[in-house]
C-alpha positions in Angstrom: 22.1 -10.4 13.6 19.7 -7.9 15.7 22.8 -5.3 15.3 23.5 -5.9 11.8 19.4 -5.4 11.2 19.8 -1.7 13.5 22.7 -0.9 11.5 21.0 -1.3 7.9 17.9 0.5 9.0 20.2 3.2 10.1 22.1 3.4 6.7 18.4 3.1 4.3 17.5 6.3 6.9 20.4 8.2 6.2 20.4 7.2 2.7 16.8 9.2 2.3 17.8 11.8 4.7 20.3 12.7 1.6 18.2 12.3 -0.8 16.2 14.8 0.7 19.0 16.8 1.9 20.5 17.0 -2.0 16.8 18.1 -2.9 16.2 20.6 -0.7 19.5 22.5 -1.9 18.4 21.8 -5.0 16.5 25.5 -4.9 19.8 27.4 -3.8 21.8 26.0 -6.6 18.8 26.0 -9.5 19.1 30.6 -8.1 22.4 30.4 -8.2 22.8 29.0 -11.5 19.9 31.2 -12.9 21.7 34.1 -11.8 24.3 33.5 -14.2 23.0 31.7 -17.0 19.5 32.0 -18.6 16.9 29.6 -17.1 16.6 27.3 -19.7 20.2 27.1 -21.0 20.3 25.9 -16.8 17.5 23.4 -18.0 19.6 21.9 -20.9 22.6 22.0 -19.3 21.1 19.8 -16.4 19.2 17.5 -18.8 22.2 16.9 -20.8 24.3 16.2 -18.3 21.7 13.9 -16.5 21.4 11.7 -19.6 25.0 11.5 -20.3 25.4 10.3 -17.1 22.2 7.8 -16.9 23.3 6.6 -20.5 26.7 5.9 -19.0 24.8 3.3 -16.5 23.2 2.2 -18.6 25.3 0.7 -21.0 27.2 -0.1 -17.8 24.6 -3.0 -16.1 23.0 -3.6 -19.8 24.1 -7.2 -19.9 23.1 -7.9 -23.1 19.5 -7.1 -21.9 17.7 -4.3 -24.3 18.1 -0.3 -23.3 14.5 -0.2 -24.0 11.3 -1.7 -24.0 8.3 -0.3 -25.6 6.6 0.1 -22.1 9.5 2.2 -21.2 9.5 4.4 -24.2 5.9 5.1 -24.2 5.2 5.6 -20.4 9.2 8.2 -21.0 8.2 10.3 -23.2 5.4 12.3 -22.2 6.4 11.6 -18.8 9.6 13.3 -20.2 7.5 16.6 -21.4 5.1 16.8 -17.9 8.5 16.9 -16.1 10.1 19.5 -19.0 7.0 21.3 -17.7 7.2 21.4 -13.8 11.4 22.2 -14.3 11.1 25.2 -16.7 8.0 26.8 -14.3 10.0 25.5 -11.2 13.1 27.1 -12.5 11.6 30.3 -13.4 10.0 30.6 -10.0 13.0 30.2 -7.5 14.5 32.9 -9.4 12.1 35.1 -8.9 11.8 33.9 -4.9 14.0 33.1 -1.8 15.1 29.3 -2.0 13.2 28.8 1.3 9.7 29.6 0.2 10.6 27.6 -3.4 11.2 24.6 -1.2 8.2 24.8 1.1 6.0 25.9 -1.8 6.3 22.8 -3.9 6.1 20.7 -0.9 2.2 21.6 -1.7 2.1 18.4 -4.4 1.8 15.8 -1.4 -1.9 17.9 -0.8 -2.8 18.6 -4.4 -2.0 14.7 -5.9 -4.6 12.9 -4.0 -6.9 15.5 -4.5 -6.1 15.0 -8.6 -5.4 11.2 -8.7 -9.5 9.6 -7.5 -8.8 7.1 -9.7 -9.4 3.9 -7.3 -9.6 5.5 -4.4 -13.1 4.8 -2.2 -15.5 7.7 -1.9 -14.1 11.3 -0.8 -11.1 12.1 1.0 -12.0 12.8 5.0 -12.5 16.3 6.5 -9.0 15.9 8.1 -7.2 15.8 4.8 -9.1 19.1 3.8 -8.5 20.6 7.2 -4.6 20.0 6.2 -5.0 21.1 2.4 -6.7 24.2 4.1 -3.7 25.0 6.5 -1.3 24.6 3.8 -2.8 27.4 1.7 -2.9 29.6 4.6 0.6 28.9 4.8 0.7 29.8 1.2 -0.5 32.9 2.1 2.3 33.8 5.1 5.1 33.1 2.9 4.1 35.1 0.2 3.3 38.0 2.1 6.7 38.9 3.7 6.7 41.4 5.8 3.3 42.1 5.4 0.0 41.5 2.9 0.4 43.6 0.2 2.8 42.0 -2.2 2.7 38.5 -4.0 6.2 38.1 -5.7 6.0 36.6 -9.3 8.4 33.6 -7.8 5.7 32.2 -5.6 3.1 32.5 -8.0 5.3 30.2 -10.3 6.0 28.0 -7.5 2.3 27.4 -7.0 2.0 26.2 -11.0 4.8 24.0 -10.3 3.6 22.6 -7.6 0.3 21.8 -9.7 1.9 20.4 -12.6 4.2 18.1 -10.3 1.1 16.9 -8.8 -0.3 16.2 -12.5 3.2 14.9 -13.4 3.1 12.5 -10.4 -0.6 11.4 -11.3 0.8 10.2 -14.6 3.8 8.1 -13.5 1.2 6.0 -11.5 -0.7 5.7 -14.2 1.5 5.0 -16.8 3.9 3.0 -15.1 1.7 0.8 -12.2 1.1 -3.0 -13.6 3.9 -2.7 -16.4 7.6 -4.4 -16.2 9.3 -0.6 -16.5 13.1 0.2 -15.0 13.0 3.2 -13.1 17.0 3.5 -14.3 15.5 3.3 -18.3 12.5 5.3 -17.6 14.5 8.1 -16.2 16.9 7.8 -19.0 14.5 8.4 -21.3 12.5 11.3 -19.2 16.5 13.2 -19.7 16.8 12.2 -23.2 13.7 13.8 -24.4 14.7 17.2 -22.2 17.7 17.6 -23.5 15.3 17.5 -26.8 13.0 19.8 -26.0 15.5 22.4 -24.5 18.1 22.1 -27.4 15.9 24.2 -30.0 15.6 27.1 -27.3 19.1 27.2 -25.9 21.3 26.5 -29.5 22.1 29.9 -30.1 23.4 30.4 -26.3 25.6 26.9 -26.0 28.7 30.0 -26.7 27.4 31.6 -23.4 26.9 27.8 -21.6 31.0 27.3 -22.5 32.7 30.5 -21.3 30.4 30.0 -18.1 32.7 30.3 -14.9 33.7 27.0 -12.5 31.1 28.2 -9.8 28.4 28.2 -12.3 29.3 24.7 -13.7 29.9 23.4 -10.5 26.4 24.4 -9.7 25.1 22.6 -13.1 27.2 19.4 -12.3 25.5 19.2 -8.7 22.2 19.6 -10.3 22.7 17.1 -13.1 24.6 14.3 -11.1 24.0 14.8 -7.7 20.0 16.3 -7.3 19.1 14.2 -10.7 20.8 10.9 -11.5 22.4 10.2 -7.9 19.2 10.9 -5.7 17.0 8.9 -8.2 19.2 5.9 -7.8 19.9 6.5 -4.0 15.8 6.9 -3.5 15.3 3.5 -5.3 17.9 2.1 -3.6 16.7 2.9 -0.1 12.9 2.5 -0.9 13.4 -1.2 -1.9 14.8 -1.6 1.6 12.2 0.2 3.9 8.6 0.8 4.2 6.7 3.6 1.6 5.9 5.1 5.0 9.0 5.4 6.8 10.6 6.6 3.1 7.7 9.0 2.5 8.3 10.7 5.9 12.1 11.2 5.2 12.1 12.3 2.2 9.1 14.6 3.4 11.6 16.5 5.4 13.1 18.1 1.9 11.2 21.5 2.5 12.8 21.6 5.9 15.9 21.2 4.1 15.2 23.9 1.7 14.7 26.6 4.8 18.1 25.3 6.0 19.8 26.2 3.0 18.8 29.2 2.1 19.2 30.5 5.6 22.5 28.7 6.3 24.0 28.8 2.6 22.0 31.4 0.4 22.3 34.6 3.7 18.2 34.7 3.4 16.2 34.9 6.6 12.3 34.5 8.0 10.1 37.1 8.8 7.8 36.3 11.8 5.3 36.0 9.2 6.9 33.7 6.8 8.4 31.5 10.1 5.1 31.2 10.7 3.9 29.8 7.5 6.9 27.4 7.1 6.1 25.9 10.4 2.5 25.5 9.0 3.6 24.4 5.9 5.5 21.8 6.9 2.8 20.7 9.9 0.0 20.4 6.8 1.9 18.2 4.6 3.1 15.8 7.0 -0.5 15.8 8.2 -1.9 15.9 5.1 0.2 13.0 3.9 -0.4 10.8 6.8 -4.6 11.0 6.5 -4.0 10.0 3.0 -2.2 7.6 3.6 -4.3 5.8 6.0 -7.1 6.7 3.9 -5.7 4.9 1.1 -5.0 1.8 3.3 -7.8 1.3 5.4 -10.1 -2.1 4.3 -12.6 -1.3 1.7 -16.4 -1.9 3.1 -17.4 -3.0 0.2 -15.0 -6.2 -0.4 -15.9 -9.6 1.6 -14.0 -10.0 5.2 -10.6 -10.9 5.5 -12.2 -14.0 6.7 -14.1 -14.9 3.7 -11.1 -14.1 1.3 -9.2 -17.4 3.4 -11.8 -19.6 2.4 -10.9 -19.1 -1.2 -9.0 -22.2 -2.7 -5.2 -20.7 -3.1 -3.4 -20.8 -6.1 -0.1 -22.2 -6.0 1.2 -20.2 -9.4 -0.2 -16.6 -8.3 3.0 -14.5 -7.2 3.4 -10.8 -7.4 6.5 -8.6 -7.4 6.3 -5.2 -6.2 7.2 -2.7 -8.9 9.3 0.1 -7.6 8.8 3.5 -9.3 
C-alpha cells in the first residue's frame, strides 16, 4: 500500500513537471511559429485547433449531461477575451525577445496577482512579499539589459503587459468562477470558442497563407493547440485533484526554468552574465514571493473566534463542501 501511495505521488509530480515542461517550450514554439506566419493568424490557428479538440471531449464524456450551463457561459466569455488579451500581447512579445527572457518575464504574474486580487485578503501583504516583488523587477531590469544598460527590446516591454493582464486575467477566473458548479473542461471550451471568434475577423483574408504553411510550421501550431492548450489543462486538473495546491504550485512554478532550458538547449540562444544573473533572481523572487503569499493567505485570521470556540458550535450533520477545482 505504502509503495503504491510513493508510486502515485511520483506519477501526479511528473505529471506537473510536464505540464510545466510543455509550458515553458511553449515560448520557443509561439517564435518559431511567428517567424513564419503572422502573429495572429498563429493566434487563430491555436484557438481553432484548441476548440476542435476540447469540443471533441466534450461531446465525448457528455453523457447526456448539457455542454453548457449558464454559469459556464457567462464566467467563458469574458474570461475568453481577458485571455484573447494576454495571448495576442504574449505573442507579440516573444517575437520580438529570446524565448528565455519571455518565459522568465511572465513568471512576474505569481508577484503582480496578489498585489491586484485584495479582495478577502486580511490587511497588507508583509514586507517580505514586497522584498520579493522588489527583486523580481530588478531582475526585470538584468534581462532586459543584455549586455549592458542601454537598450530595452520592444519584446520585453510586451512581456511585462502580458504579464499584467495575466495577472488581471487570473484575478477574474477566481472571481468569476469560486462558489459556482463550473467544468474547467466547459469553461475552457468556451474561453477557445470565443478566440477563435475574435481572431477570425483579423486573420480571414490570410487563412490562404495559414494552408500553404510548411509541416514545421504546423507541427509547431498543432503542439501549441493540443499539447501546451488542451493537454496541459487537462493534465494540470488531473494532477491538482491528486496533490496539494502547494506542492502543484511549486512544480508548475518551475515553467520559467523550463523556458531558459529551451531556448538555450533547443532555440541556440545563450545568457549574458547579466541576464544569468537576473534569471537566477527571477526565479529566486517568485518562488519567494509565492511562498509568503501563500502563508500569508493561510495563516488564522485574528479577528475570527479560536479554533477552540468554533468546536463548541452545535455541527450540522447536512453541511458538506466539495472543493471546486479551477
Amino acid at each position: 500500500m505504502h509503495r503504491r501511495r510513493v508510486s502515485d505521488v511520483r506519477r501526479t509530480d511528473a505529471v506537473l513537471l510536464l505540464v510545466a515542461l510543455v509550458w515553458g517550450s511553449s515560448y520557443l514554439s509561439a517564435q518559431t511559429a511567428t517567424a513564419a506566419l503572422p502573429v495572429l493568424l498563429v493566434l487563430f490557428a491555436r484557438y481553432a485547433l484548441s476548440a476542435a479538440a476540447c469540443l471533441g471531449v466534450v461531446a465525448a464524456r457528455r453523457g447526456g449531461a448539457r455542454p453548457w450551463t449558464r454559469d459556464e457561459l457567462r464566467a467563458g466569455v469574458p474570461l475568453g477575451v481577458t485571455q484573447a488579451a494576454v495571448l495576442v500581447v504574449e505573442t507579440y512579445g516573444v517575437a520580438h525577445t529570446s524565448a528565455a527572457n519571455a518565459g522568465l518575464i511572465i513568471s512576474l504574474t505569481i508577484v503582480l496577482t496578489p498585489l491586484l486580487d485584495r479582495g478577502g485578503r486580511r490587511g497588507a501583504l508583509p514586507v517580505p512579499f514586497l522584498a520579493a516583488t522588489g527583486l523580481c523587477v530588478l531582475a526585470v531590469g538584468l534581462l532586459m539589459s543584455g549586455n549592458g544598460f542601454h537598450a530595452l527590446r520592444l519584446g520585453d516591454l510586451l512581456m511585462l503587459g502580458a504579464a499584467l493582464i495575466r495577472a488581471v486575467h487570473v484575478v477574474l477566473v477566481g472571481r468569476l468562477t469560486v462558489g459556482r458548479a463550473i467544468r474547467p473542461l466547459q469553461l475552457t471550451t468556451v474561453q477557445t470558442l470565443v478566440g477563435t471568434a475574435l481572431f477570425l475577423p483579423a486573420t480571414a483574408l490570410d487563412l490562404p497563407t495559414l494552408a500553404h504553411a510548411d509541416p514545421a510550421t504546423w507541427a509547431q501550431l498543432v503542439y501549441l493547440a493540443l499539447f501546451c492548450s488542451v493537454f496541459a489543462f487537462l493534465a494540470q486538473t488531473w494532477a491538482v485533484q491528486r496533490t496539494s495546491a502547494s506542492r502543484a504550485s511549486l512544480l508548475l512554478g518551475t515553467e520559467p526554468v523550463w523556458a531558459v532550458a529551451v531556448g538555450i538547449v533547443l532555440g541556440g540562444e545563450h545568457l549574458t552574465p547579466l541576464t544569468g544573473l537576473g534569471a537566477a533572481l527571477m526565479v529566486a523572487g517568485t518562488y519567494w514571493g509565492q511562498a509568503v503569499e501563500r502563508a500569508h493567505r493561510n495563516a488564522p485570521d485574528p479577528l475570527l473566534p479560536p479554533a477552540h470556540a468554533l468546536d463548541k458550535e452545535p455541527e450540522c450533520p447536512t453541511a458538506h463542501t466539495t472543493p471546486t477545482t479551477v
